[in-house]
N, C-alpha and C positions, 0 to 999 in steps of 0.2 A: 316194685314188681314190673317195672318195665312200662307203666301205664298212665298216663297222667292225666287226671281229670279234673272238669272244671265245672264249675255251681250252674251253670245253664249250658243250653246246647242252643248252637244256632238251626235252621229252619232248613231243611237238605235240599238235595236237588231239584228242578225243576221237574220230571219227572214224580216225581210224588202227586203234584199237581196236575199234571198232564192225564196221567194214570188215574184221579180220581177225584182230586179237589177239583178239577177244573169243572167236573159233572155238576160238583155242589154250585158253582159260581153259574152255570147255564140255568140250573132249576129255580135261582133266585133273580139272575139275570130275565129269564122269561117272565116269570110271577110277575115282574115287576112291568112288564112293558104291555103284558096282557088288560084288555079293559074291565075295570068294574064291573060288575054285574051284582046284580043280588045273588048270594048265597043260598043254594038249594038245601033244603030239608035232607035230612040223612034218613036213610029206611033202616041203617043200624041199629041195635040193639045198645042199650049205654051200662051194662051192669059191668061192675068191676072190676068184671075178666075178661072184659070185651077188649080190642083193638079197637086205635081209632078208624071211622069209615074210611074205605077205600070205595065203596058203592054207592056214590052220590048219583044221584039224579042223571043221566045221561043228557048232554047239552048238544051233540054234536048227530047231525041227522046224516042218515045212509049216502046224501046225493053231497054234503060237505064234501065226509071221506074219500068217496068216489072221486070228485073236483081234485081233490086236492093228490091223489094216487095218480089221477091223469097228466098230472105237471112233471112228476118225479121224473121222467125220464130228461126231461129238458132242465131241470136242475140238478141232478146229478151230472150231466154232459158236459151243463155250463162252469159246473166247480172243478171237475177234472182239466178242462183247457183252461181254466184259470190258475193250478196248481201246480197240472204237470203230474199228477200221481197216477200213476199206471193202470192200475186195477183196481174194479169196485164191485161190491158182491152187497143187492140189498134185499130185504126182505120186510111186506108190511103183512100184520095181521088183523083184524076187525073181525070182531065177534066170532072167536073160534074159528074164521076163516082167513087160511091162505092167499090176501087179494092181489100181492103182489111180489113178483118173487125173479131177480133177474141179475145177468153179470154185463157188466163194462169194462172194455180195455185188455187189457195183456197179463197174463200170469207174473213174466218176467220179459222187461225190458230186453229186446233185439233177441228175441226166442221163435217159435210159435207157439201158440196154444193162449187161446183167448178165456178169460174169465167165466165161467157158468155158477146161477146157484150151487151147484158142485165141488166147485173149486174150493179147495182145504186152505186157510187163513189161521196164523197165527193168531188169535184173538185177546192175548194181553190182560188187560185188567178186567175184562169181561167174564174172567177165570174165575171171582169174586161172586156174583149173585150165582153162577153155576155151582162154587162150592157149596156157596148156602144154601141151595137144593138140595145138595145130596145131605147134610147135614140138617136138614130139616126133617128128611125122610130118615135118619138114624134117632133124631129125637122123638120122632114118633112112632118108633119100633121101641122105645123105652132103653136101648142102649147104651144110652146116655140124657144128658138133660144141658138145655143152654146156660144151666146156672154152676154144671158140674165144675170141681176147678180141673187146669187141664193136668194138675200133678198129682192127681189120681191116676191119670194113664200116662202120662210120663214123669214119671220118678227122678230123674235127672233134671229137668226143666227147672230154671232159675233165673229171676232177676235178684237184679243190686237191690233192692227189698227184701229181705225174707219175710217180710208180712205181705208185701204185694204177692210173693212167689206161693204163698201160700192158699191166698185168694184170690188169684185172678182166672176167670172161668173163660169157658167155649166163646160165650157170649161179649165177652169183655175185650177179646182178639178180635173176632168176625168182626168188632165197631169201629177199633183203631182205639179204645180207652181206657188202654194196659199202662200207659204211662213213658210206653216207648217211646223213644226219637223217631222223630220222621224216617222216612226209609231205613229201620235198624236192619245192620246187616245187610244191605244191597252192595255193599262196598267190598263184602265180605267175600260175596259171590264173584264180582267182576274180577275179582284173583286168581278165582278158582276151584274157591273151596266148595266143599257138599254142604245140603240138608244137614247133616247129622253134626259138622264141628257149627256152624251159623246156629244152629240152634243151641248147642251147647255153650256159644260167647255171647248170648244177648245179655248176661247176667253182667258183663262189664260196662252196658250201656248207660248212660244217666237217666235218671227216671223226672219225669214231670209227676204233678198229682193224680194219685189213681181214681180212676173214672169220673174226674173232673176235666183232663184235658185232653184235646182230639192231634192224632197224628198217625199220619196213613205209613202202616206198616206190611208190606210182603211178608215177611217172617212172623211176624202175630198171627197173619192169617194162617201160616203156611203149622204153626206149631198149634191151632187148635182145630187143624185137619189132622194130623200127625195123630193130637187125642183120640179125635173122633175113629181114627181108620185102627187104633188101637182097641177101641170099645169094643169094635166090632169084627175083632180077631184076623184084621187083613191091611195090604197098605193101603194108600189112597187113590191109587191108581186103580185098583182093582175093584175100591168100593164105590169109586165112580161112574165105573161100568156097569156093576151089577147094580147097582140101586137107580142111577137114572140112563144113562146114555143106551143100555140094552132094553131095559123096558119102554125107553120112549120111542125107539128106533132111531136114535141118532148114532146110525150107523160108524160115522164118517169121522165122530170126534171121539178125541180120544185125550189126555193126562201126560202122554207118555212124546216126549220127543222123537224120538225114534218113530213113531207110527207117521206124524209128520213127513219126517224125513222121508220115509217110503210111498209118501201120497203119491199116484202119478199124476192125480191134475191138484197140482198143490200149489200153489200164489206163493213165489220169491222174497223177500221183505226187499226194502228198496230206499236211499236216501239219497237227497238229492246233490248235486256237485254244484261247487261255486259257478258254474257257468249257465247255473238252471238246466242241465238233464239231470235226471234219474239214471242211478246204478242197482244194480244187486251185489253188491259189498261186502255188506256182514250177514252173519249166519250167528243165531239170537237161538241160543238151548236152555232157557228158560227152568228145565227137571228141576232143580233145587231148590223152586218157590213155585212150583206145578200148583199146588191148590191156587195159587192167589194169581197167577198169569201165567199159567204152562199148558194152556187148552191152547185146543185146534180143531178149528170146525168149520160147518159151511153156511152158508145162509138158507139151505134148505132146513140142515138140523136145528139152526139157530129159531128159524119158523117152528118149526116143531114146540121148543124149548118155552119159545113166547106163550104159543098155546096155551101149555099148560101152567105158566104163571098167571095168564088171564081168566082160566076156567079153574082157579084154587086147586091148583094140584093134578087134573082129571085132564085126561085124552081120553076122546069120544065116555063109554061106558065106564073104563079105568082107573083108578085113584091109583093115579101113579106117587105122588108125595101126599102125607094129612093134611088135607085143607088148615085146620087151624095152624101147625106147625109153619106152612106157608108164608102165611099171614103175617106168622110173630117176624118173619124175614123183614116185612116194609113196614115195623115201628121203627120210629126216629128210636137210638137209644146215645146221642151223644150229637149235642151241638158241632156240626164241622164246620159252618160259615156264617157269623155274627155278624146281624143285619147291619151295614156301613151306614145308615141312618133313619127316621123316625118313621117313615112310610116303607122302607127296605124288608123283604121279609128273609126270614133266616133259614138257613142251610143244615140239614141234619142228616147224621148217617147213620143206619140200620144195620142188620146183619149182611154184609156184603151190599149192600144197594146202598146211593144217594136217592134221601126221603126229602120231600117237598112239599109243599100246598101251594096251587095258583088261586088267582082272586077270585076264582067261581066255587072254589073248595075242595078243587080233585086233587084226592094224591098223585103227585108226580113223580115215579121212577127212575131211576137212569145210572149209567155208568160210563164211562170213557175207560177206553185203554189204549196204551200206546206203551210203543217200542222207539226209544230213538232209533236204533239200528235196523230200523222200516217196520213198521206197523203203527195203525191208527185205528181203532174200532167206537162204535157206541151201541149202547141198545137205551131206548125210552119209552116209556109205556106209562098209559093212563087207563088205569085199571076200570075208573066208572066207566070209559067210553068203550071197555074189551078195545083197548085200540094199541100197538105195541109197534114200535119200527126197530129192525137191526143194521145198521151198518157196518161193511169189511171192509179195511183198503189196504191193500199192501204199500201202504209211502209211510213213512214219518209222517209223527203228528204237527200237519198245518194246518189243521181245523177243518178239512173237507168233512172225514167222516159225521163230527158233531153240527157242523153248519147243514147238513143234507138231512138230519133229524129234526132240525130247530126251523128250519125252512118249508118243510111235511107240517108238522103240526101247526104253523104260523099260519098256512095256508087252507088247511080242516075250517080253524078258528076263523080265521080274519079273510080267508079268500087270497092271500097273497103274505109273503115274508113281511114282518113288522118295519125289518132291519135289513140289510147288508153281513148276513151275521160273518160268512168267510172272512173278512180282514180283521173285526172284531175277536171273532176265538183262534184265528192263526196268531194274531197280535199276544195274546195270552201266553201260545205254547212260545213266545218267539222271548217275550220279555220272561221268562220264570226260566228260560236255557240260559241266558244270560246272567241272570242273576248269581248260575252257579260257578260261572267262572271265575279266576283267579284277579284280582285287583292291576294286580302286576302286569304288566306286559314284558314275557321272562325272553321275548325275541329281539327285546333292547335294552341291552345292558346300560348302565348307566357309563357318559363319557371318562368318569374317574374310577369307574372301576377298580377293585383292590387284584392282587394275583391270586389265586389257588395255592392252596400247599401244597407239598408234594403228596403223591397217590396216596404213600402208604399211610398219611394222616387220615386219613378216610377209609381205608380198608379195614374188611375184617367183618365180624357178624356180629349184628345189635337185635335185640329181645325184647318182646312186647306180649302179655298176655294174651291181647285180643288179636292181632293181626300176622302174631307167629313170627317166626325169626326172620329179619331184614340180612341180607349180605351183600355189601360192598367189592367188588374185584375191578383189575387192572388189569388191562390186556389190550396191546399194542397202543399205549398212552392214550386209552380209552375207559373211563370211569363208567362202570354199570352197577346197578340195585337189582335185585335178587327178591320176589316178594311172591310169597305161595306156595301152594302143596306141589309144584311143578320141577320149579319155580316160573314164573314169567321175570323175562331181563329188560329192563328200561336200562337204556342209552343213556346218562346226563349230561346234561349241557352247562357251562360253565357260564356263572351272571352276575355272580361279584362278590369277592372273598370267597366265604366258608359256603357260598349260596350257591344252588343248582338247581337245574331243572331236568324237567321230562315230561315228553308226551304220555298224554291219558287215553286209554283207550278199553273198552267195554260199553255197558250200558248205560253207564254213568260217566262217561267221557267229558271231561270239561276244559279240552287245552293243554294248553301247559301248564303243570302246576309246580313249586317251589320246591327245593331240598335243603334244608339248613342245615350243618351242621355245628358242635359247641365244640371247640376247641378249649382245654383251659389251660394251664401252665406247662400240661407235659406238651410232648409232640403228636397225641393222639386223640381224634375226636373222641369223648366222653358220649356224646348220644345224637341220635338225627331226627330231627323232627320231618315228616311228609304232610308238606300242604295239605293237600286234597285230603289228605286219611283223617285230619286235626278237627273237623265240624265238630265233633262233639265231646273233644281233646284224650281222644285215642290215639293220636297219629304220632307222638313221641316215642321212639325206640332208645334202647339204652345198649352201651357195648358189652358184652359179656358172655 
């Protein structure tokens, strides 16, 4: 069929981790550096149906918080000149209240218009605990249910299981515990494709064991929003309007790219050039994985947002989402980061949120999201203290935004950063980028290099289920690949024999990546395999 698969799937982008696993790695990373203490009594209730406490004992007194909201401005300052990221929008909350709330820097590199709470930010993976709000408030309108599966309301939806495709529910997406590959389908999107074909090829993906093993997937998410906005007889766009963003008065954020696009004080994404400045470069449209990183908002609304995740659901008098429903959002439902050793405590993720416990016994919160092609966000909250921090930045993820969260509550707790966290969490986004590059170095041929065949052994159109028709052309003794609903045309470069290359470029951009193609007896390649596409051994095209 054009497809060829292999008995395991290796580990995807960095990215993945950036976007969500790296949150898990901060809340175990913290727990661990945090000091013993005794364990306070829980005021929860323990029957059955209980969740576990998030309402522990409050440790942290009014004049901490205070202390520690009086620095932010000098550590936010000091991470921006040490990074170079342009703009920074933060926001703190403490007990239902708004205590701090400000912008730094520049919308968009050599522009005007400086950064306000205001300012409209791409916010990336943060799209994630927002979906799971509005989908908490459709389970609690009885719509639906987090156990429903999602091919009750979508009928087409399918994995390479048809036992998993049968049972895997709301709940099992919003965790990452479908069984998916890591980033399934993000590759799908950098092409060019929509929502509607990505979701209809996850079914080619190789499956891990269902809801035994964790891997952070956009399109899990994105396909039990899809249910969810189906339950409720509208898309997702819309029912994330009417359900929370208009009732909470988060004016500013919106689902929908285009609303972005039109902000007039709207933050540029931005990454950085070999020479250490920042550019605004690329332009990140997100719509095709909207539930899971297609928000855009400010840190006024994001304040808003926090509120009512600290007061179970409620602004002021209002029960904007069901308190219980809420709740069931910050159970752990799936191990994401197994303790590295015997004192290490471990990493779990929830409906859209990384779940945590520090050594005093508070649930710990949190999310990262990031854009290679300029964004970086966090939010973290510790629900016993009503205490919740948002960060925006418009750069690439180098750990500003999460070190300016890790460094606030370092400071509550301890009076001061435990750590140095900036080189520590930029080291992270810097070593998991790397990872995803190509072996090869395809800008140095080898000295013995073989010749190329001539064009037309390579010309022509090759077929693949999952990634759609590849076509090879010749023009002006220049070999191009063909790949997309578009198509988009990569250039090849020629590395040794049947071998080529070409620049990557999207969200998942990793270099140059390889073109192999199989020659066999006749004078025409038989199939090509695409480096970068083969992670999870989809990337083989066949001629025909």
């Amino acid at each position: 069929m054009g497809v060829r698969r292999v008995g395991r799937h290796r580990r995807g982008r960095a990215r993945a981790y950036a976007a969500a696993g790296l949150a898990s790695v901060l809340v175990v990373t913290y727990a661990a550096t945090a000091a013993a203490e005794p364990r306070p009594r829980s005021t929860a209730s323990t029957g059955l149906t209980s969740y576990p406490a998030s309402r522990t004992a409050p440790l942290l007194t009014d004049q901490q918080v205070a202390d520690a909201v009086a620095k932010l401005d000098g550590q936010i300052r000091a991470g921006m000149e040490r990074t170079g990221v342009p703009g920074v929008a933060v926001a703190v909350v403490h007990e239902d209240r708004v205590v701090y709330m400000k912008g730094f820097g520049d919308r968009e590199v050599g522009k005007p218009g400086a950064v306000s709470p205001d300012t409209v930010f791409q916010i990336a993976s943060l799209s994630k605990p927002l979906a799971s709000t509005v989908v908490a408030d459709a389970v609690g309108d009885k719509a639906i249910a987090w156990d429903t599966p999602v091919t009750r309301h979508l009928p087409d939806f399918a994995l390479e299981d048809p036992w998993v495709t049968d049972h895997v529910t709301v709940a099992d997406l919003l965790s990452h515990r479908s069984g998916l590959p890591d980033h399934a389908g993000d590759l799908l999107e950098d092409l060019g494709y929509d929502r509607q074909y990505i979701l209809g090829h996850l079914r080619f993906e190789p499956l891990s064991p269902f809801r035994a093993s964790y891997a952070y997937t956009n399109f899990g998410v994105t396909a039990a929003a899809e249910a969810v906005a189906d339950a409720k007889g509208t898309t997702w766009e819309k029912l994330a309007e009417e359900s929370l963003y208009g009732p909470a008065g988060m004016n500013s954020t919106s689902s929908s790219f285009a609303d972005y696009e039109k902000a007039a004080n709207r933050a540029a994404t931005h990454v950085e050039n070999a020479d250490g400045t920042w550019e605004a470069k690329f332009v990140r449209d997100a719509d095709a994985q909207s539930p899971a990183g297609g928000v855009s908002s400010t840190a006024r609304d994001m304040a808003t947002w926090l509120r009512l995740q600290l007061a179970d659901g409620k602004l002021g008098d209002q029960q904007i989402v069901p308190a219980e429903q809420l709740q069931r959002t910050h159970v752990p439902e799936i191990v994401s980061q197994p303790p590295d050793g015997p004192a290490a405590r471990t990493g779990f993720y929830g409906l859209g949120w990384n779940v945590g416990y520090d050594n005093q016994g508070r649930l710990r919160l949190s999310h990262s999201g990031a854009f290679g092609l300029g964004a970086n966000t966090n939010v973290t909250m510790l629900p016993a203290e009503e205490l919740g921090i948002v960060v925006l930045t418009n750069g690439k993820p180098v750990g500003l935004a999460d070190s300016v969260a890790l460094n606030f509550f370092d400071t509550a707790q301890h009076g001061r950063p435990t750590q140095d966290w900036l080189p520590l969490i930029g080291g992270v986004y810097e070593k998991e980028e790397a990872e995803g590059r190509s072996p090869t170095d395809y800008t140095k041929p080898p000295g013995d290099a073989s010749a190329a065949k001539a064009d037309d052994a390579y010309t022509g159109t090759y077929r693949n289920d999952y990634y759609g028709p590849l076509t090879v052309t010749a023009d002006n003794g220049e070999l191009s690949l063909n790949l997309g609903p578009k198509p988009m045309r990569f250039v090849l470069t020629h590395y040794d024999g049947d071998t080529f290359s070409f620049e990557t470029v999207g969200e998942n951009a990793v270099g140059r990546t390889g073109v192999t193609f199989t020659v066999g007896d006749g004078d025409k390649a038989s199939e090509v395999r695409v480096e970068r596409l083969d992670e999870n051994g989809l990337g083989t095209f066949t001629r025909g």
